[in-house]
N, C-alpha and C positions, 0 to 999 in steps of 0.2 A: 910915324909921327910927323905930321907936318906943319909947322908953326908954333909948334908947342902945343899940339892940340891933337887929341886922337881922332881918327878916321871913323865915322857910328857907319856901320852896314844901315840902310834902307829899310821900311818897313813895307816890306811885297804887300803884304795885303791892304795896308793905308792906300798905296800907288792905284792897286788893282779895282779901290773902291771908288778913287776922284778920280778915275777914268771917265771921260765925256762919250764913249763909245762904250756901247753898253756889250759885256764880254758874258761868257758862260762856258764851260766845261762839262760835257755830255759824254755819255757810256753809250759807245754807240751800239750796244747791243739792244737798249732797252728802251734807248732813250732818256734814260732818267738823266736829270741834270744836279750833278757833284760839283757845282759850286759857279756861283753868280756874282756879279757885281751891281751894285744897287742902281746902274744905269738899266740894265737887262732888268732887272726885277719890276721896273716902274715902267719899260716899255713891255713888259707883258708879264701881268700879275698874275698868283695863280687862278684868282678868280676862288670857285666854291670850293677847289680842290687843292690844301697847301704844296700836295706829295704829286702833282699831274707832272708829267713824263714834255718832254720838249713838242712833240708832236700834238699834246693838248695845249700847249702856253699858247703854239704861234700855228696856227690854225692853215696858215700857206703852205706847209713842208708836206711835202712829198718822197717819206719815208723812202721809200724802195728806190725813186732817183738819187736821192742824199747819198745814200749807202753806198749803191753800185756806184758814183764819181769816187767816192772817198776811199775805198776797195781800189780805185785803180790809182791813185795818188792825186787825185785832182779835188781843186775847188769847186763846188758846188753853191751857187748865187741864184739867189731867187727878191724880187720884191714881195713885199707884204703894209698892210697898213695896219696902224697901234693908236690907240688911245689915252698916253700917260697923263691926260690931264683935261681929259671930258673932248678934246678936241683933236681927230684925225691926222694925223701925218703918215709919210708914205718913208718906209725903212727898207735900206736895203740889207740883205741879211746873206754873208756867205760865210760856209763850212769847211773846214781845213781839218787832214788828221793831224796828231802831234808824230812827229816822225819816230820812229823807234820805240815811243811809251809803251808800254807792259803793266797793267793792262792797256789796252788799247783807250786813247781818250782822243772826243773830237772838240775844238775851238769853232766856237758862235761869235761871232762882229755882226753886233745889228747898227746899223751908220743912219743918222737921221739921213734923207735924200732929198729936205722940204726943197732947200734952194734951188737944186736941181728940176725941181719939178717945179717951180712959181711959178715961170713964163707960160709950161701948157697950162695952168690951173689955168691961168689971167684968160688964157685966149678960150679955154672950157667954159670960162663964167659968162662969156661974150654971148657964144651960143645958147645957155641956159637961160638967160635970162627974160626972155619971151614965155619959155615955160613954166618959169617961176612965178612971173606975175599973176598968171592962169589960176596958179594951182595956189595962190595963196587966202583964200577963203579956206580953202581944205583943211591947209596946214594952224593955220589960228584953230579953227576949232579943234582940231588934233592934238594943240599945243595945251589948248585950257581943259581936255579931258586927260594930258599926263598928269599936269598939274594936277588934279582934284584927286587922279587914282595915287598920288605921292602921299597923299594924304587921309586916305579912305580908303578900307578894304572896294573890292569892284563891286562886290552884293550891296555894301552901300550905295556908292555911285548911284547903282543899275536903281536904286529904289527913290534914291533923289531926283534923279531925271525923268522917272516916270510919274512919283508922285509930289516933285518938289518941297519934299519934307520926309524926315526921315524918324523913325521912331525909336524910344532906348529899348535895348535886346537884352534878357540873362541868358550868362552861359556856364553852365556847370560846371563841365571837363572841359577846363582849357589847362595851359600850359605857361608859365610867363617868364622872361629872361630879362634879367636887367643889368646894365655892363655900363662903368664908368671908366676912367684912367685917372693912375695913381701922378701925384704930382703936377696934372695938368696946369692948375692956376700958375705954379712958378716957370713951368714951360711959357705958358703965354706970355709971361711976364718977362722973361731973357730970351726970348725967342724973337724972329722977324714975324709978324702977325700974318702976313700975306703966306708963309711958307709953311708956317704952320697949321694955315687952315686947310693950304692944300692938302697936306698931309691927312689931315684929318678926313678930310673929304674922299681922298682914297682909300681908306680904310672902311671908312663906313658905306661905301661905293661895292667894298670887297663883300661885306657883312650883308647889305642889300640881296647880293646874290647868293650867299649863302644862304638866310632866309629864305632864298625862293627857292632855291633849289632842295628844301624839307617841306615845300608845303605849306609854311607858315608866312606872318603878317610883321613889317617891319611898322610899328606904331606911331614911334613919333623919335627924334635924337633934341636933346635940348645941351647945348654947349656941348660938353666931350660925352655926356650920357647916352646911350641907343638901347629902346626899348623893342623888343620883339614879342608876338602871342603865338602858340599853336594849338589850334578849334575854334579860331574865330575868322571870320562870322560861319564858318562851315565847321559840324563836328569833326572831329578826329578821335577813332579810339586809343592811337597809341602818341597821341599827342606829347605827351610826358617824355616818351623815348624822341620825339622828332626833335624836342627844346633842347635835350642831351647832348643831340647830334650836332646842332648846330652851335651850343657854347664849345664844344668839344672844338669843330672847326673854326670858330671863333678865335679860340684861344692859340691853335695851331698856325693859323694865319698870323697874326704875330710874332712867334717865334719866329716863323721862316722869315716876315720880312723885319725883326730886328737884326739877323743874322745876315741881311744883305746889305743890312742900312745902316748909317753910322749914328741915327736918330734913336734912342730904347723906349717905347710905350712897353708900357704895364699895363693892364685891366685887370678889375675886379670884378666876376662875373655872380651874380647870383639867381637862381632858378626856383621858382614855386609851381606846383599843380595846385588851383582853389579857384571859388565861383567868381565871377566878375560881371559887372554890366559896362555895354559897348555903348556909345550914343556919341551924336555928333553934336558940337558946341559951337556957339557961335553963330550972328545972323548975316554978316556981313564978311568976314574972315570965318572960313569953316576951319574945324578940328578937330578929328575923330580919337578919343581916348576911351578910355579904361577904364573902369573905379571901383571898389571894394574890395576886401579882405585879402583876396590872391594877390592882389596888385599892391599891397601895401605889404606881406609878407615874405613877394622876392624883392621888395625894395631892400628891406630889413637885412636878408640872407647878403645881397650882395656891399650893405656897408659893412658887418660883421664878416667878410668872405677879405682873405690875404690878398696880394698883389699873385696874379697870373693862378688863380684861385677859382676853383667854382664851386659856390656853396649851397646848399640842399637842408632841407628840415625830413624830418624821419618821413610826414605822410608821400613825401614825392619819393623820398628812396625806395618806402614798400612799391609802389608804380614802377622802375625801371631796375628794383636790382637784381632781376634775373637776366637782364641784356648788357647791365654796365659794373664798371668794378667803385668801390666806394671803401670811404678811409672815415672811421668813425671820430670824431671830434669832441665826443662828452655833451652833457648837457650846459645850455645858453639858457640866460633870465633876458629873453628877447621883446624889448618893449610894442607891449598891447594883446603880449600872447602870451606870455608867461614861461615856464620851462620849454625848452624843445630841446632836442636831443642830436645834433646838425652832424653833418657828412660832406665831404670834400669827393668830387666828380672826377675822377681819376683817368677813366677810359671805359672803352666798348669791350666786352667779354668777346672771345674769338671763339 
C-alpha cells in the first residue's frame, strides 16, 4: 500500500504490444511463430499464408546458420528489408535463445535501421541518378500498365491494347466473393482517417495476394468492400473450391492480425457460384466490373452472412461439399430469389 493506493501489476501483453521494436517468439524446431507483437506483424505480414513459419514471413533467414549460433548460445543478426506500408526500409533483425526455457523458445528483434542507413541511401541516390533519368520513359509506361492491370483482368488489358476497345464477355462457371467489415462507418468516424486507411490498405494489400495466390481476380474494393471472381476471364473448373480457399484465408488473415493488433476488423464474407457478364466501363476513367445474377446473389449471401461469417446458398454448397465442411442455416426469403436454403463455410475437409 502506498499512498493509500494499491500497487495494479502491469499488463505484459498491453507493454509487449506498444512496443516500437517489433518482438516475436519462435519454436526453434519448426519455426513456427508463438506469439508476436503488432510491430513484427506489420513488418512482416503473413501475406497468403496466416499459419507461414518464420522462415516464410522474413524471407533473409538462413535457417541452418540461425540454429547452429543459437545451439551454441550466441546471437545471430542478419539485415533484411520490409515493407510495412507500401515503402522499403532496411531492418535489422537478431536472434537470441531464452536461456533455460523448456520447451525450447527463440526471441526475434527486428530494429528499424532507416537512420542508420540515410547517409549511404543519400550518397546511392547520387550515383543513381544518371541511370534513372535514362530509364525513365521505361518506367512511365510500366507505371500506367500496373495501373490499368489494377483494374482489369490482363486478357483484358492484352485485348485493349491491341484492339483499343474491349468487348462484354459471359461467363457461366465462375465463382464470386463478396466481404465487407462490420462497423466500419463508426470506425471511420472515431478513428484518425489517415491510420485507418492505412490499415485498410494493408489488409486488402494482404487479400490482393491471397487472391493471386488461387488463381483468381481481385475486381474492384469500394470503401471497406472488396470484391474478388474465380473463372474470370479464364475458365476454371474447380473455381467454386478456389473462392472457398480464399474466403477461408481471408477470414484467417484476420484473426491472426486481430490477435496481434490492438485494432478488431470483422468481416462479413459472402460466396456465390452463378453466370455473370465481364465488360469494361467507362471512356475516359476505365472500370472493369461484373453484373448479373451471381453478382447480385453473393452480394445478398454476404449482407445476410454474420460478423467473421462466410455465407453460401445450397447451389454453391452442392459445388464444394465434398472438399469443405458446412453448417446448414435453414431456409432465407432472400430478396429477388425467393426461398434458398443458405450454409455457413466452416473449413476445408482433411
Amino acid at each position: 500500500m502506498l499512498g493509500g493506493m494499491t500497487a495494479q501489476r502491469p499488463d505484459l501483453n498491453q507493454i509487449f504490444q506498444a512496443l516500437s521494436v517489433g518482438v516475436a517468439l519462435v519454436d526453434p524446431k519448426n519455426w513456427a511463430i508463438l506469439h508476436e507483437n503488432a510491430r513484427f506483424f506489420q513488418l512482416f505480414p503473413p501475406a497468403g499464408d496466416p499459419d507461414a513459419p518464420l522462415t516464410a514471413r522474413i524471407a533473409g533467414l538462413r535457417a541452418d546458420r540461425a540454429a547452429a549460433r543459437i545451439a551454441e548460445g550466441r546471437k545471430h543478426s542478419f539485415e533484411v528489408e520490409a515493407t510495412p506500408s507500401g515503402r522499403p526500409i532496411p531492418v535489422r533483425v537478431e536472434m537470441r535463445g531464452v536461456p533455460n526455457s523448456d520447451p525450447p523458445v527463440v526471441v526475434v528483434e527486428c530494429i528499424d535501421a532507416s537512420k542508420e542507413k540515410e547517409a549511404q541511401y543519400m550518397l546511392d541516390s547520387y550515383s543513381k541518378l544518371a541511370e534513372r533519368h535514362q530509364a525513365e520513359l521505361e518506367k512511365e509506361k510500366q507505371r500506367v500498365e500496373r495501373l490499368l492491370l489494377n483494374i482489369m483482368p490482363k486478357a483484358v488489358y492484352d485485348e485493349l491494347k491491341e484492339y483499343g476497345t474491349t468487348t462484354p464477355h459471359r461467363f457461366d462457371c465462375v465463382s464470386i466473393l463478396m466481404l465487407d467489415f462490420a462497423r466500419f462507418t463508426s470506425m471511420a468516424i472515431s478513428h484518425d482517417a489517415s491510420s485507418l486507411v492505412t490499415e485498410l490498405n494493408d489488409i486488402f494489400t494482404a487479400f490482393d495476394r491471397i487472391v493471386e495466390n488461387f488463381g483468381c481476380e481481385r475486381i474492384r474494393t469500394i470503401g471497406d468492400s472488396y470484391m474478388a471472381v474465380a473463372g474470370v476471364p479464364n475458365a476454371a473448373p474447380d473455381h467454386a473450391q478456389s473462392i472457398a480457399k480464399v474466403a477461408l484465408r481471408m477470414r484467417r488473415y484476420i484473426e491472426r492480425r486481430n490477435a496481434a493488433h490492438p485494432e478488431e476488423w470483422r468481416c462479413r464474407i459472402g460466396i456465390n457460384a452463378g453466370p455473370v457478364i465481364g465488360s469494361l466501363v467507362g471512356v475516359q476513367k476505365y472500370v472493369y466490373d461484373l453484373f448479373g445474377p451471381g453478382v447480385n446473389l453473393a452480394a445478398r449471401m454476404e449482407s445476410l452472412s454474420e460478423p467473421m461469417k462466410i455465407t453460401l446458398c445450397e447451389e454453391t454448397y452442392d459445388l464444394i461439399k465434398d472438399d469443405f465442411i458446412c453448417t446448414e442455416l435453414g431456409e432465407v426469403d432472400v430478396k429477388g430469389f425467393g426461398m434458398k436454403l443458405l450454409y455457413n463455410l466452416e473449413g476445408e475437409r482433411r
